[in-house]
N, C-alpha and C positions, 0 to 999 in steps of 0.2 A: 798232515799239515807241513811235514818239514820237507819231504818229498815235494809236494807243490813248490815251497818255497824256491827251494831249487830249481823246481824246472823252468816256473815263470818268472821267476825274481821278482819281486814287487819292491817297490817302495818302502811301501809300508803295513805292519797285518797286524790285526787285533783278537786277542782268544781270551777266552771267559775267563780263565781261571789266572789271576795274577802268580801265582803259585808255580805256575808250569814253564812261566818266562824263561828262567835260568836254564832249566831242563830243555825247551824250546834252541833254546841260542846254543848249547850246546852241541844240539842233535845239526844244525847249521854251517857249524864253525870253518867245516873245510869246503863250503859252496864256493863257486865261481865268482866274481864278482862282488860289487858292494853288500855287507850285510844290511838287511830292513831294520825299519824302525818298529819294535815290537809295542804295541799297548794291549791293554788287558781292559775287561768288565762292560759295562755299558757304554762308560764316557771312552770308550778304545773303539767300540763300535762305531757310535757317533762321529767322531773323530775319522775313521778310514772312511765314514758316507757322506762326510761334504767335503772332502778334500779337494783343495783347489782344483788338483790336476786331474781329476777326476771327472769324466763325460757323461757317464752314466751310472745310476747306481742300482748291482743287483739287490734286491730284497726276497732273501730266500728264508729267513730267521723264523723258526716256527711259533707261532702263537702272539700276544701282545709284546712278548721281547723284541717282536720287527719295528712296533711302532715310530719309540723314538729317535732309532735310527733315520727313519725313511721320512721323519717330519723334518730332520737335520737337513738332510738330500734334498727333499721341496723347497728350503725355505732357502739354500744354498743354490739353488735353482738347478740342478740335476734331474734330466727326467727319468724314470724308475720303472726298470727292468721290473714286471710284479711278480714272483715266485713264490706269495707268499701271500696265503688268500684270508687270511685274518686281517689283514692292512687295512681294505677296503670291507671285508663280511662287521667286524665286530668298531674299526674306525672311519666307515665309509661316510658319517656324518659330519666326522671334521675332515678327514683326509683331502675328499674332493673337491671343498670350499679353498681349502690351502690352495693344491693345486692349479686351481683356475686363476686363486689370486698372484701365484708366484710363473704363471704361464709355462707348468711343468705336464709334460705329457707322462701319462700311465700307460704302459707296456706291459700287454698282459704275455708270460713267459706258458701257463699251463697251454696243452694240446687245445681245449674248448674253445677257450676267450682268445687266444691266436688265432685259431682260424676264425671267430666272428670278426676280429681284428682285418683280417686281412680281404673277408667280404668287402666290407664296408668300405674301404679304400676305394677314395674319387664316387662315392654315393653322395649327392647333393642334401643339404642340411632338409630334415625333414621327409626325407624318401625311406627310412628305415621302420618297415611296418610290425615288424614280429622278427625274434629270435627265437631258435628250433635247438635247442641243447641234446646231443645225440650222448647215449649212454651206452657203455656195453650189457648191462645189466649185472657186471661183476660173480661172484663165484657160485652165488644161487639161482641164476638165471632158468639155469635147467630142472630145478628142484623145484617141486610143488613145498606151496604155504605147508599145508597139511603134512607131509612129510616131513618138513623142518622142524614141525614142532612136536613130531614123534620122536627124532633125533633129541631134540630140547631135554626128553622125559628120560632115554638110555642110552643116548651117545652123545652128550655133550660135547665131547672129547673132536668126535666130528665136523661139529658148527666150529669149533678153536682154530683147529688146523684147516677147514676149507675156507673159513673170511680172513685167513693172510694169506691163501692161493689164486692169484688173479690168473685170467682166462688167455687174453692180450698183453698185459703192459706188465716188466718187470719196475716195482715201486716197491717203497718200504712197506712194513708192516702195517701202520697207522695208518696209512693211505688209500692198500689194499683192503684192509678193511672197511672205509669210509665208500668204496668202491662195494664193496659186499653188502652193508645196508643202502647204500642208493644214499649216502649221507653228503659224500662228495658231490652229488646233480644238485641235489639242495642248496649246498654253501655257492656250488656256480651260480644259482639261481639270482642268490642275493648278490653273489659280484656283476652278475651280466646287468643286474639293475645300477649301483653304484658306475659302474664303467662306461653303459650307456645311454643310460638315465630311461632306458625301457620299462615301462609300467609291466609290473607282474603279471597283469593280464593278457600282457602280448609277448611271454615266454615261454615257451613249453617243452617240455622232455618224450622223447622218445629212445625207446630201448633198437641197439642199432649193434646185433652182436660181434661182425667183423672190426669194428671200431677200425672202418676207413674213411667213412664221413666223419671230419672230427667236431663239426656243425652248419647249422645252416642259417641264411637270414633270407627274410621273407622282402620284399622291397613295397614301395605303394602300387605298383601297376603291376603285384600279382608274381613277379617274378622270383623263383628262389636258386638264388648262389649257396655253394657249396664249396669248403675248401675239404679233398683227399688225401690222403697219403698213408702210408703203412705206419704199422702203430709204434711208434718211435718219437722220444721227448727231444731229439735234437734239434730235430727241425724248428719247433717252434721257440726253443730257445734262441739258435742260432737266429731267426726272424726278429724277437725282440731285440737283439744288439745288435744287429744289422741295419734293419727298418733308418730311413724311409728303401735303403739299397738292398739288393739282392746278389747273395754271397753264390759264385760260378760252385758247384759240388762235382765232381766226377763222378762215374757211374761206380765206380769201386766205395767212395767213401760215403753213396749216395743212393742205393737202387733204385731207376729207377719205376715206376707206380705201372706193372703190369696188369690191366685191364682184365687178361685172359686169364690167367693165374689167380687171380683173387677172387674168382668166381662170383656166386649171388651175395646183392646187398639186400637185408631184409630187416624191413622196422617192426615194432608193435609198441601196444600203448604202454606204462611200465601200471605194475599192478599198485595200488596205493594201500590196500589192505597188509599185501607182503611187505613194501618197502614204507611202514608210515610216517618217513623222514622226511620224503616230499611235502607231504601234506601239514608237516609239523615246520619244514624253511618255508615252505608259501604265507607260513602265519606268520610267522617272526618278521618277516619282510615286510609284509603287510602291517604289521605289529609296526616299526621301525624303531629309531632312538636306540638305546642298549639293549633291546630285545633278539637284535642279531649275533651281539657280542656274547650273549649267556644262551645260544641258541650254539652257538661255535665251541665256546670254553665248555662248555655240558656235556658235547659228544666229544671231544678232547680228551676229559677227565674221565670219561663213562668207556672209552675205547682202549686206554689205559689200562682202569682196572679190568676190562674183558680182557686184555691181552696179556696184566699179570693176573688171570686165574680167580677173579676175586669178587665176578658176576655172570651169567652169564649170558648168551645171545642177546635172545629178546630182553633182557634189563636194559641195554643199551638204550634202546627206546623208552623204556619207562623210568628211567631216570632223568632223562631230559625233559620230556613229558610236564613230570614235577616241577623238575628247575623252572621250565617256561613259566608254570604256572603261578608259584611261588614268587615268581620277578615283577608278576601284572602290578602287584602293589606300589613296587618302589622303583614305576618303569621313568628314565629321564627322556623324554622326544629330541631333546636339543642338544643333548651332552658333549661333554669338553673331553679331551683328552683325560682327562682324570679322574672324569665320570667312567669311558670305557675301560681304564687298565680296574678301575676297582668292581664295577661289575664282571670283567672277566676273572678277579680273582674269589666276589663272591659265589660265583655261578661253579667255581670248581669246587669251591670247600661244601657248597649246598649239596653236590652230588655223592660226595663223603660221607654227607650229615645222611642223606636218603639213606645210601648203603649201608651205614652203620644202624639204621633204625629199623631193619631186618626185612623192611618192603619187598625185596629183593627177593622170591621166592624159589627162580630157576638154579638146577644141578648145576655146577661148573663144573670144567673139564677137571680132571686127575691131573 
């Protein structure tokens, strides 16, 4: 953070911990220039995401902590950079409403929903027939079901360290692995509906393992646009703070997209027996109301404890599983802002409750 501070000088920066202020300003003191206005916790978040001077605001904050940020941003009329797919997967029932009311446009920052983003540019209202969500199929791609789940039995250790090694894209841990169950196509599923208002039945995944189509859309007269490029999150960053303009890149800071070099593109269907995270975001979506929110905080919480040691692979899945099932009761269709942040906190503690009630039957890694 203090390194940033430095380079771009901001105004003004907000970090969680009130605690670290002093230590923060410290590590500062001999920068160039004016020092910033430091604020801490929530209301510091809030606070740096409607700032007057403020044109756009990124929302990259992982989990329901992005929310009331990025509702500040809306309601301050800031259109929002999206990096952060809880915003719309678990608040995409108030979020959007806001939105349209405050005349804020949503800017999707992942590789997928940019390039559907950038399809649909100047497609007449009502020409968008189907979205084609392209997947790499992430670290088991290669690996037979049946195989995995002999690994499951005497090499757990295996599954740990191959679903935080991605095939394409250097991502964090939690990412890569959401990328390893097919969990991440899912939660796209439900944002590509929130963003586009696409009916679930005219969305579909296909596994696409050079991850150079980063997706496709299908038009009414049959046609399908594709946005390319090498597997690199710059781009579609650099797009959403750019958009509606197009930033000049050199060929050094930019390669560009050799045809010849990148050899064969090749799809297949993705499997839903191995990956049954699809088939479990197709519910939730379908589901709607808080059902996507505890479909989200479930494999959040469930991806955690796989990544601290403390369930293993396939429990991922069968924890969420639960959770879903466990929510039908106390599902809200309409919910407010404070319906979602509390189902997303009961949907984490539920998956706690599962694992500690010994359900949980698979080896975890050493």
């Amino acid at each position: 953070m203090a390194e940033q501070i430095k380079k771009f000088k901001p105004k003004m920066v907000s970090i969680s911990d009130g605690g670290d202020v002093e230590k923060l300003k410290g590590m500062i003191k001999d920068m160039d220039g004016p020092q910033p206005e430091i604020l801490f916790g929530p209301d510091g978040m809030v606070e740096v995401a409607r700032h007057p001077d403020v044109d756009s605001t990124v929302t990259g904050i992982v989990g329901c902590a992005g929310l009331p940020p990025t509702v500040a941003a809306i309601e301050a009329g800031k259109n929002i950079c999206l990096a952060n797919k809880e915003t719309l997967i678990a608040g995409g029932p108030a979020i959007v409403p806001l939105a349209v009311k405050h005349g804020v446009k949503i800017l999707p920052a992942d590789s997928e929903h940019s390039a559907i983003f950038q399809c649909i540019q100047g497609l007449p209202e009502g020409a968008l027939r189907r979205i084609i969500l392209t997947a790499s199929g992430g670290a088991f791609r290669d690996i037979e079901l049946s195989q995995m789940r002999e690994y499951a039995k005497t090499d757990p250790g295996f599954l740990q360290k191959k679903a935080t090694t991605h095939p394409n894209w250097d991502m964090g841990a939690k990412i890569t692995c959401d990328s390893a169950t097919l969990m991440n196509k899912a939660l796209e599923v439900i944002e590509a509906h929130y963003l586009y208002g696409t009916s679930y039945d005219d969305i579909d995944v296909v596994i696409h393992p050079q991850s150079i189509i980063h997706s496709m859309v299908e038009t009414a007269d049959s046609s399908v646009l594709a946005q390319l490029g090498w597997p690199d999150m710059r781009l579609p960053i650099l797009y959403t703070m750019s958009w509606p303009q197009r930033v000049n890149c050199s060929e050094q800071t930019w390669p560009r997209l050799d045809f010849i070099k990148m050899g064969d593109l090749t799809f297949k269907a993705p499997d839903v027996e191995k990956y049954p995270s699809l088939t479990m975001g197709y519910a939730a979506g379908r589901t709607g109301g808080t059902m996507t929110g505890v479909f989200s905080a479930a494999n959040e919480q469930a991806v955690a404890m796989f990544l601290d040691k403390k369930i293993g692979y396939f429990d991922i899945y069968t924890v969420i599983e639960k959770a879903m099932e466990a929510h039908k009761n106390d599902l809200i269709l309409d919910p407010t802002l404070d319906d979602i942040v509390n189902s997303d906190l009961w949907a984490r503690e539920h998956v706690k409750k599962v694992v500690e009630s010994g359900v949980c039957k698979e080896l975890v890694a050493a």
